[in-house]
C-alpha positions in Angstrom: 2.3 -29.3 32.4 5.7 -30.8 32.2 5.7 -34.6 31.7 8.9 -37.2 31.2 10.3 -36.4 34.5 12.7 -38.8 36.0 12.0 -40.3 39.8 14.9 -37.9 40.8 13.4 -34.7 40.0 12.5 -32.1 42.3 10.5 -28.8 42.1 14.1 -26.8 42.4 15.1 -28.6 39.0 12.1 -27.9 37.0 11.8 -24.5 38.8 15.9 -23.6 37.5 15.2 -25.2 34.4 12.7 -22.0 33.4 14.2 -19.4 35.3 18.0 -19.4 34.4 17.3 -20.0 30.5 17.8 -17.2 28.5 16.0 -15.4 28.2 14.1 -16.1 31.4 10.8 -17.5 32.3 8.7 -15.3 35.1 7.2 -18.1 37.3 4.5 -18.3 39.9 5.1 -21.8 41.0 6.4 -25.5 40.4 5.0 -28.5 41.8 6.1 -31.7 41.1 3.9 -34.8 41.5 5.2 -37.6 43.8 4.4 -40.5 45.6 3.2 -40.0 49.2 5.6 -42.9 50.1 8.4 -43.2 48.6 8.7 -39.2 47.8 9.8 -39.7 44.7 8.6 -37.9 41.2 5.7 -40.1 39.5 6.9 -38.3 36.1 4.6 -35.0 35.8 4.2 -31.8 37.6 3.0 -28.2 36.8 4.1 -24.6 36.5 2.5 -21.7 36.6 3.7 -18.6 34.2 3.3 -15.2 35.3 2.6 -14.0 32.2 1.6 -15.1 28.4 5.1 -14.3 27.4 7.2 -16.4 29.4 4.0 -19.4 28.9 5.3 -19.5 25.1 9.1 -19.2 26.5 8.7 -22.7 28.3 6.3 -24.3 26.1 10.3 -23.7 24.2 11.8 -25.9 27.0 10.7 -29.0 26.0 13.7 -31.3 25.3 15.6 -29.5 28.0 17.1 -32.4 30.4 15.6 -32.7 34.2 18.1 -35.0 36.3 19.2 -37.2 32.8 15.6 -37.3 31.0 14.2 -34.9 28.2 11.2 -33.2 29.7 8.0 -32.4 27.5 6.0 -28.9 28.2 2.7 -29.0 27.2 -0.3 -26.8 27.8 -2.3 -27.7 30.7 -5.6 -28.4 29.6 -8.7 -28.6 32.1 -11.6 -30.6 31.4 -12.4 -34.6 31.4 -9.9 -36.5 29.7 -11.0 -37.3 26.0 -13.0 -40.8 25.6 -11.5 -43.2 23.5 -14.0 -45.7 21.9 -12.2 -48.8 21.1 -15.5 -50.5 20.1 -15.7 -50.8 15.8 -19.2 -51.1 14.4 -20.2 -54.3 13.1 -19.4 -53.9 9.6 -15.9 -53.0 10.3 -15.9 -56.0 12.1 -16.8 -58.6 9.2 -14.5 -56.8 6.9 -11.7 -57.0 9.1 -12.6 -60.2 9.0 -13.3 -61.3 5.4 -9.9 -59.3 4.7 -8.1 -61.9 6.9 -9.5 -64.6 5.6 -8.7 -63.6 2.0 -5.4 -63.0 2.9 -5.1 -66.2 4.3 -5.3 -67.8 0.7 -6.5 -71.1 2.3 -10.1 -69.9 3.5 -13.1 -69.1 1.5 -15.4 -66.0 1.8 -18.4 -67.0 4.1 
């Protein structure tokens, strides 16, 4: 997955970005994500390695510039996105809150 990618970008950047470093990357394919009306990049795309070697050669490319921006190359991973679960339990609750109101100076504890 290569993320940070300016509107500009097209699969022939990414794809040359890989293939003419040294040494080179063995690719399958690129395929950069873009909007379906304006046919620009959306910032993401993929590429597909044709073998382990030249995976941990690009994961290398990461702060390599794409059309003026710094790219980022992470592993794709597959699966649902993680959850984040913003909720705090109750008693973090009341002690972020007795903490504020002791730092406040002018409040007393409840």
């Amino acid at each position: 997955r290569v993320t940070n990618l300016p509107e500009l970008a097209t699969e022939r950047m990414v794809h040359d970005v890989f293939v003419h470093s040294r040494p080179p990357c063995q690719i399958t394919s690129v395929k950069v994500m873009s909007d379906p009306f304006s046919n620009t990049c959306i910032g993401h795309g993929f590429v597909e390695f044709s073998d382990d070697a030249s995976f941990r050669r690009g994961l290398k490319k990461t702060g390599c510039k794409v059309a003026g921006s710094y790219i980022r190359v992470l592993p794709y991973q597959t699966g649902p996105e993680p959850v984040v679960d913003d909720t705090a339990p109750d008693d973090v609750a009341v002690s972020v809150k007795a903490a504020s109101m002791v730092i406040g100076g002018a409040q007393k504890l409840p």
